[in-house]
C-alpha positions in Angstrom: 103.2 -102.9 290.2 99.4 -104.2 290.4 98.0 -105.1 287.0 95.4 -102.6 287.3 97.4 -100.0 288.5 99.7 -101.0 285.5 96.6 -100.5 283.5 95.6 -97.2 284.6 98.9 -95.7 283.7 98.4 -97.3 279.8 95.4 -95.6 279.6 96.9 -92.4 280.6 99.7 -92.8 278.8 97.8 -93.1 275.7 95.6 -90.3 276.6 98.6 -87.8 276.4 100.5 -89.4 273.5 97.8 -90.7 271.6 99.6 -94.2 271.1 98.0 -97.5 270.5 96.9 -99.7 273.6 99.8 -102.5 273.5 102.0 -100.0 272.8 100.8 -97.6 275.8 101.6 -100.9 277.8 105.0 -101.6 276.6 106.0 -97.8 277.2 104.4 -98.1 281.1 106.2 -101.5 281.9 109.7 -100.5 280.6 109.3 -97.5 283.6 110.5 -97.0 286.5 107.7 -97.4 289.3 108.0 -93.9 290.1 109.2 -92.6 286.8 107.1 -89.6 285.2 104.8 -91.3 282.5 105.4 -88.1 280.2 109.4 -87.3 281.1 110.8 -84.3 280.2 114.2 -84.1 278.3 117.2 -85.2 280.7 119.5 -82.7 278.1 118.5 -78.8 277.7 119.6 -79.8 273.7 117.3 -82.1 273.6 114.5 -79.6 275.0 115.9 -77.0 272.7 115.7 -79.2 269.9 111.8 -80.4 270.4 110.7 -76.9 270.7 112.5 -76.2 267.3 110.3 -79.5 265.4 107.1 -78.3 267.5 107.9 -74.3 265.9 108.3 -76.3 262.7 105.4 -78.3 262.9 102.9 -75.6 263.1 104.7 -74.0 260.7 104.5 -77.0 258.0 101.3 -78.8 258.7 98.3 -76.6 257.5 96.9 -79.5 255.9 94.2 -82.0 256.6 94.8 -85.5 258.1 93.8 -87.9 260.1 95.2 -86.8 263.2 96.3 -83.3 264.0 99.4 -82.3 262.1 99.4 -85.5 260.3 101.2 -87.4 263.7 99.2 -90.1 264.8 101.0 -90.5 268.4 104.3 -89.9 269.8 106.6 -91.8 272.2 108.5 -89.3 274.4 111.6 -90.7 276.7 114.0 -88.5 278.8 116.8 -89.1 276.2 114.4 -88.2 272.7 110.9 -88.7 270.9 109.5 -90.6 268.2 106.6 -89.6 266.2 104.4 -92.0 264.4 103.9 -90.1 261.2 99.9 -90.8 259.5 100.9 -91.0 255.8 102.9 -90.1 253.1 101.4 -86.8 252.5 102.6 -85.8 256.5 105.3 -87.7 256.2 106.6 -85.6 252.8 105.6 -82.6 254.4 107.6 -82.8 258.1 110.4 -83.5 256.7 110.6 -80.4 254.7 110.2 -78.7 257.4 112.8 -80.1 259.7 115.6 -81.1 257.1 118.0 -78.1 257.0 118.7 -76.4 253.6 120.4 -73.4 252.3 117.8 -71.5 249.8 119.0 -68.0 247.8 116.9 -64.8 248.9 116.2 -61.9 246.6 118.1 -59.6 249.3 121.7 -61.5 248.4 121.8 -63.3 251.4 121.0 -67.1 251.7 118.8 -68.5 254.0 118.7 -72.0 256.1 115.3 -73.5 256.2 114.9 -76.2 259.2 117.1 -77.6 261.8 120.2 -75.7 261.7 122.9 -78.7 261.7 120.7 -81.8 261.8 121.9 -84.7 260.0 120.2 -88.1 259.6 122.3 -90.5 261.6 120.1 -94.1 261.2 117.6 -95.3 259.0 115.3 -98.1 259.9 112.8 -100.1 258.2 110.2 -97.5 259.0 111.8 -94.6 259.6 114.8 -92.2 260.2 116.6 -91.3 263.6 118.0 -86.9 263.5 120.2 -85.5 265.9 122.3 -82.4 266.1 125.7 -82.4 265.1 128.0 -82.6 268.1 125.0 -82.8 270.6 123.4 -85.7 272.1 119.5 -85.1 270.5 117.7 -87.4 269.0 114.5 -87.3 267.2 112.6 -90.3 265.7 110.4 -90.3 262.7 108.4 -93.8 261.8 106.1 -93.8 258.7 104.7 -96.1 256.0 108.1 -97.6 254.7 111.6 -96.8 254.9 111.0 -96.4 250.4 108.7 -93.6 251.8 111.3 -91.9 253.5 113.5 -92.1 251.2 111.3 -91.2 248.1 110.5 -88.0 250.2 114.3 -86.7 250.7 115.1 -87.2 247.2 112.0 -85.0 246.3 113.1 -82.9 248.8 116.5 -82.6 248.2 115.4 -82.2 244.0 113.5 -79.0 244.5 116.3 -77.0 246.8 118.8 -78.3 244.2 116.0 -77.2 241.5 115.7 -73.4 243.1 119.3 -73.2 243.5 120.1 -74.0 247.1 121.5 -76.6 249.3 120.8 -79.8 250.7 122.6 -79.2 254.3 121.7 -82.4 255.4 123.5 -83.8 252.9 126.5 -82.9 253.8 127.8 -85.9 256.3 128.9 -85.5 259.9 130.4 -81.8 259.4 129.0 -78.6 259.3 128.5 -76.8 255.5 130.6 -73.4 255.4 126.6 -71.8 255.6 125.4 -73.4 258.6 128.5 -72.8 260.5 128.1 -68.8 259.6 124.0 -69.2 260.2 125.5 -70.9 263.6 128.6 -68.0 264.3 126.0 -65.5 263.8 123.1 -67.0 266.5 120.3 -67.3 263.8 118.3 -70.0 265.0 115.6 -68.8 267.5 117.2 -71.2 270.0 119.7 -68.6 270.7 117.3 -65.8 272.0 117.3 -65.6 276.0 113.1 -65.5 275.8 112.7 -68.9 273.4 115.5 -70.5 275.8 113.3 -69.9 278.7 110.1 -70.5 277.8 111.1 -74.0 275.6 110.1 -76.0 277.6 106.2 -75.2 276.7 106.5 -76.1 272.8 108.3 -79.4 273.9 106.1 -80.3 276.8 103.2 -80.0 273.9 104.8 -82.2 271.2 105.7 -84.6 273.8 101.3 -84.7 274.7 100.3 -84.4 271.4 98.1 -87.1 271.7 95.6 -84.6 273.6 94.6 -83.2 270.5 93.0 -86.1 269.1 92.4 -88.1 272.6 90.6 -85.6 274.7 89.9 -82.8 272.6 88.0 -83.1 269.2 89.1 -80.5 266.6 88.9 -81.5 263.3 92.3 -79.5 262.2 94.7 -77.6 264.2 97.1 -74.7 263.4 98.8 -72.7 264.8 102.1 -70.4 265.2 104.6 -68.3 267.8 104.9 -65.4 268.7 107.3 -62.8 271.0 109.9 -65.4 270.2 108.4 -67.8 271.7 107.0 -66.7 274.7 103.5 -66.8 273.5 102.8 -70.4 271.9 98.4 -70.1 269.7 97.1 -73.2 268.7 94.0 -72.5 266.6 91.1 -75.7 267.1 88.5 -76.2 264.5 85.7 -78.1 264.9 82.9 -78.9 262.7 79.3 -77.6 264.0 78.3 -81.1 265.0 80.6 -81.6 267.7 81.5 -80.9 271.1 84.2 -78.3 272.0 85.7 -79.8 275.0 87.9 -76.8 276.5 87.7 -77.5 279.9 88.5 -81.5 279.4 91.7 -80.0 277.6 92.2 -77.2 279.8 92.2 -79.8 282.8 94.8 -82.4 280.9 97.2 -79.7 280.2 97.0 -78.0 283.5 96.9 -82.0 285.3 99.3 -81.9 288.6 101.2 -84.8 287.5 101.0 -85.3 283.9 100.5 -82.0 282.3 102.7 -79.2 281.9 102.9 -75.8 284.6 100.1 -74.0 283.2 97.7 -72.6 284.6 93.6 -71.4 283.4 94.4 -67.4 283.7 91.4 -66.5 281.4 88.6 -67.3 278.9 86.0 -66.0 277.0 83.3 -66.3 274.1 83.4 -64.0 271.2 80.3 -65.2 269.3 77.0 -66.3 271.9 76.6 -69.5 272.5 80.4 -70.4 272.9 81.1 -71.4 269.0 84.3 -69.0 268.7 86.7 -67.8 271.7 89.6 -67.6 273.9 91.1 -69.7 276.7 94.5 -68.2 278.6 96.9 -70.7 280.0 100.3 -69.3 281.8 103.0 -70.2 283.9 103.3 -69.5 287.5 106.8 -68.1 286.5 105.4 -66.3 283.4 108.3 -67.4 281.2 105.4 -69.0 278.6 101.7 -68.6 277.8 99.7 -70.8 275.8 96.1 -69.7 273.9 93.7 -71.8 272.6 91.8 -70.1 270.4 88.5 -72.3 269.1 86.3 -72.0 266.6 83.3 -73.8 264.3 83.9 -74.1 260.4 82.2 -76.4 258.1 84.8 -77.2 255.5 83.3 -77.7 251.7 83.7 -81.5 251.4 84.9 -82.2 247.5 85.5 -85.5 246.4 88.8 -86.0 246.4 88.9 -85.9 250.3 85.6 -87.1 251.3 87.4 -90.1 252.5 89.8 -88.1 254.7 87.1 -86.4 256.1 85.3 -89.5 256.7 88.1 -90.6 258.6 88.2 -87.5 260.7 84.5 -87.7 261.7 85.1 -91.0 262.8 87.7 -89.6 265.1 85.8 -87.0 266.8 82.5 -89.1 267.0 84.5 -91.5 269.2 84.0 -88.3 271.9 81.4 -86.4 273.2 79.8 -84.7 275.9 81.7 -81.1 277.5 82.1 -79.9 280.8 82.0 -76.2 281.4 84.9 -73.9 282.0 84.9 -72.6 285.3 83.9 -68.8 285.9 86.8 -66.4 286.0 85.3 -62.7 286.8 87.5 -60.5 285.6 90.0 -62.8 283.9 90.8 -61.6 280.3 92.2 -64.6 277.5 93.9 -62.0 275.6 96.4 -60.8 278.4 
């Protein structure tokens, strides 16, 4: 392949996963020449899986970092993902999120909290590698230190002990007598017929969620699920000194060969001059919609993260200028 061709795939590589430029490079050369830069999963347990961390992230990381959700980039491949976790602050809250643990409800009947029957099957100097018991998944975590990893699950494991649950993940390469009944008795989302079909949108996203940081500018994003999954809302936030840049994201997501089989079904401004409002992206099947909801708030900066903020100015000043939506008459973003 052409050096500048070569090249040109880095720099879109990076533009969907938000990875560093040498790293962008390594990913493109170890490709195929007509492999998919962003692959989806080659397993529907791997895809099943992914859409289970991305429900989990938005569920987890309503704090402010860096980089949207705390993940500063993500390195997809047909057989799992890594993400590139900012700190120890996202790295601490992820993984309470996606670690499984039994907790004791008031109703009598326990609960498991995260990935039903994940265990952590390698350790590295930077991170940990989960997979699914009996399935062949793999998701990759790398953060500050291996000591931060482990300094995290102990905490972790502490305060379920602490309220009177169970660490599942504990348990070693077999089911606990919970998880298999949480399991027998279809719990996880993953077992509705809507999630199943429409799974592919929440892992599509966590395998481009570099776009949130690399074409679009928010300063935090949220977000949650809804009809069991058919319906994925990310919430963008920008301060009042930047640009919104919808359609640059819009066109990205909805991109022929690198985005996901979405497409623009609706948008609209709820406050003049475009500051809050809707934009509507489906799938020509209908199994999965996607809103974008946008908005301006100017956080109260206190001291303690003025640096953080700092840091995220920095981020969205690197882009600017906004192309316009185009006009859909009679289009509706609420559907």
């Amino acid at each position: 392949m052409p050096a500048t061709q070569t090249t040109s795939r880095a720099r879109t590589y990076a533009l969907y996963t938000g990875t560093p430029h040498q790293v962008a490079c390594d990913a493109v050369a170890a490709l195929q020449p007509q492999a998919p830069l962003i692959p989806a999963p080659a397993q529907q347990a791997q895809l099943l899986l992914e859409s289970e961390v991305f429900y989990h992230v938005l569920n987890t990381q309503r704090y402010f970092f860096e980089y949207p959700f705390g993940i500063r980039y993500v390195q997809p491949t047909s057989q799992g993902i890594r993400l590139h976790l900012e700190n120890n602050d996202s790295l601490d809250s992820l993984l309470s999120g996606l670690l499984p643990g039994r907790a004791p409800m008031r109703t009598g009947r326990d609960q498991i909290y995260g990935l039903n029957g994940v265990r952590i099957c390698a350790r590295t100097d930077r991170g940990i590698e989960l997979r699914r018991l009996g399935q062949p998944t793999s998701i990759r975590l790398t953060g500050p230190s291996r000591r931060a990893f482990q300094k995290a699950e102990e905490a972790l494991a502490q305060r379920i002990q602490t309220n009177g649950g169970e660490a599942s993940w504990l348990a070693g390469d077999t089911w606990t007598p919970y998880e298999k009944q949480w399991d027998a008795e279809r719990q996880p989302l993953i077992y509705e017929q809507i999630w199943r079909d429409a799974a592919w949108l929440p892992s599509g996203l966590l395998r481009r969620l570099g776009l949130l940081h690399t074409v679009a500018v928010p300063q935090i994003v949220t977000g949650h699920e809804s009809r069991l999954g058919e319906w994925w809302i990310l919430q963008l936030e920008h301060d009042s000194e930047t640009s919104l840049r919808r359609a640059e994201l819009v066109q990205a997501l909805t991109d022929p060969h690198h985005g996901l089989p979405l497409e623009l079904c609706g948008h609209r401004d709820l406050t003049p001059g475009g500051s809050l409002g809707l934009v509507l992206l489906k799938s020509p099947d209908r199994t999965a919609t996607l809103q974008l909801r946008y908005d301006r708030i100017d956080y109260p900066i206190k001291e303690d993260r003025a640096e953080m903020f700092a840091a995220i100015r920095r981020r969205t000043s690197a882009l600017t200028g906004e192309a316009s939506l185009p006009t859909m008459p009679g289009s509706s973003a609420t559907g």
